[in-house]
N, C-alpha and C positions, 0 to 999 in steps of 0.2 A: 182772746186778745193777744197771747203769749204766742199762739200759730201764726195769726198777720206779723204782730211787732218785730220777731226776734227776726224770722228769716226775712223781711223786707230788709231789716237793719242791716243782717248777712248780705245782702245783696249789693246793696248799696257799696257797702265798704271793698266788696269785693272787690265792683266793679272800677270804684275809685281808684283803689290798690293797682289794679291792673293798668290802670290810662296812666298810674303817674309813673310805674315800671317802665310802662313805652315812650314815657315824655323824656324820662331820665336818662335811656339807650341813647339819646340827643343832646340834652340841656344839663347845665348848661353848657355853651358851646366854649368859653374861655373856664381856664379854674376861676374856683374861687376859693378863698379861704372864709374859713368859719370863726370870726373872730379872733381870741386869745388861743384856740386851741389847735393843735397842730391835724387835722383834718380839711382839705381840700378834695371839695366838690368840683367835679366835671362828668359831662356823660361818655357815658364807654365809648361811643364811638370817636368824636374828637379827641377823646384819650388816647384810641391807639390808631389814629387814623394812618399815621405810617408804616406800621404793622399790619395793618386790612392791607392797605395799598402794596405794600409787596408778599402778603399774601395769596391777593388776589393774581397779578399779576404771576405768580408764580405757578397758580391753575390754570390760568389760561394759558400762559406760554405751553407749561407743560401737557395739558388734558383738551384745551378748547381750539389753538390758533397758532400754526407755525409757517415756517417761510417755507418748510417741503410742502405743506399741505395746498399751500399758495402756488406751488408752483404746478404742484401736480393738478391742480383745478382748472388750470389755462389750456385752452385748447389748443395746441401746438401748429398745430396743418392751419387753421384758420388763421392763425396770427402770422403764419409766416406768411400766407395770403395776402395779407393784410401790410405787413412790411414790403412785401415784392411789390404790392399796388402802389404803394407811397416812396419807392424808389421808381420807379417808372415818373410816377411824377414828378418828383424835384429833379432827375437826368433830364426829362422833358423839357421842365422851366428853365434851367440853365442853359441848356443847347439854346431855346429860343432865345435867352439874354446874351448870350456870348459868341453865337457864329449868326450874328446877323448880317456877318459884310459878306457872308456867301450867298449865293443864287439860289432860291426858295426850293427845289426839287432836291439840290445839291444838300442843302442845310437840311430836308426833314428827312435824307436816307442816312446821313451821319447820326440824327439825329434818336433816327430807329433804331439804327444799329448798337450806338452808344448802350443807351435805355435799355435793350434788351440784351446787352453783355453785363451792364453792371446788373440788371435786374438778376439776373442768371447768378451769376458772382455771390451774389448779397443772400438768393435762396440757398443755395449749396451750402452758405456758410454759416445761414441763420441758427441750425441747429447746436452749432458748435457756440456763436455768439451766445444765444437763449444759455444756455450751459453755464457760462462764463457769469452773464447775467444776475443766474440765482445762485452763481456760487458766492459771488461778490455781497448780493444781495443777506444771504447766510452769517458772512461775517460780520458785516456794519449792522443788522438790525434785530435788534432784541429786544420780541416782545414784550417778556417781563418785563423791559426797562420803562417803552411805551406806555403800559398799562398803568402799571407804577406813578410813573409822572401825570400822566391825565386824570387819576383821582387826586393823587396830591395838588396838583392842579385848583381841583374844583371846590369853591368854599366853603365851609362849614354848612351855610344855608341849603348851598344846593348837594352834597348829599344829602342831606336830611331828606328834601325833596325829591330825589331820586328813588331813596327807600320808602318813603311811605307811597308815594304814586305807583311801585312796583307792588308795593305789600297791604294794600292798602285795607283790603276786604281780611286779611289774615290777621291782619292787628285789630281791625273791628272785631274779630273773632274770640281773638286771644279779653278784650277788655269783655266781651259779653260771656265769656267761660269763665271768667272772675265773676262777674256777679250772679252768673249759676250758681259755681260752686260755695258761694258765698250766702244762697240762699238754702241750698243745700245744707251746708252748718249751722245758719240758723235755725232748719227747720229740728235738723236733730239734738241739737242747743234745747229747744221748747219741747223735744220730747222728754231729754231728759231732766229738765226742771218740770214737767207736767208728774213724769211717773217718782223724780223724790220725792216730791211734796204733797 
């Protein structure tokens, strides 16, 4: 009886042990105090949720996500394609809103020629613009900062839900390694009250 009882009991408490360690990483979400004595409960994470959040922020800016990385990810030839096509069009649409009082052969060879000077114009210099772009882009936008504010941002609720939806199978793990190891003690608990006694 002393081999089922102790290590089932080990188990059990283990496993307890272990669910209320992962309740507590969470809850609760505001302090609390504990009566007359000077002890207040919170869980670590809304304890130092500001501390994650520009921790985290501070690997991803630095290890996972920067504005070169951005930059250099962009295919250069195809965007500037892509700007020559979309100046073609609005030189197009305005020649048609604006020299309408001219003679239709008259208006669509101003109108080519325009188009395909500014288009010309606007490609030559795209490279130089693109440049400007992400140099501007470099100064005004800091990751860290971003990353930062959109966890502080998000409620207590929903990180909690974020980390366990992420973690989900690993904290089941963690609570089922608690009552392993917890049967585990008991089993050698009953050994050694078998061989004292």
């Amino acid at each position: 009886m002393i081999f089922v009882l102790l290590p089932l009991t080990g188990a059990v408490i283990g496993w307890i042990t272990n669910v209320l360690a992962i309740r507590l990483l969470f809850r609760p979400l505001e302090p609390v105090r504990l009566g007359p004595f000077p002890i207040v409960l919170q869980g670590l994470i809304p304890k130092r949720r500001g501390q994650i959040a520009e921790n985290v922020g501070e690997v991803v800016a630095a290890q996972l996500f920067s504005v070169d990385e951005l930059a250099g990810r962009v295919d250069m030839p195809q965007m500037q394609l892509e700007v020559e096509r979309l100046v073609k069009e609005a030189v197009q649409d305005w020649c048609g809103e604006r020299m309408g009082m001219f003679p239709g052969p008259l208006r669509q060879y101003c109108s080519n020629v325009l188009r395909d000077l500014v288009a010309e114009e606007v490609a030559r210099q795209f490279p130089r613009m693109a440049g400007m772009f992400f140099s501007r882009m470099r100064e005004q936008v800091n990751v860290r900062t971003i990353v930062e504010d959109k966890i502080n941002a998000l409620s207590l609720a929903e990180v909690e839900q974020m980390v366990i939806t992420v973690a989900r199978r690993e904290l089941k793990q963690i609570e089922w390694l608690g009552a392993l190891l917890g049967f585990i003690i008991g089993l050698l608990q009953a050994l050694l009250v078998f061989w004292l006694v």
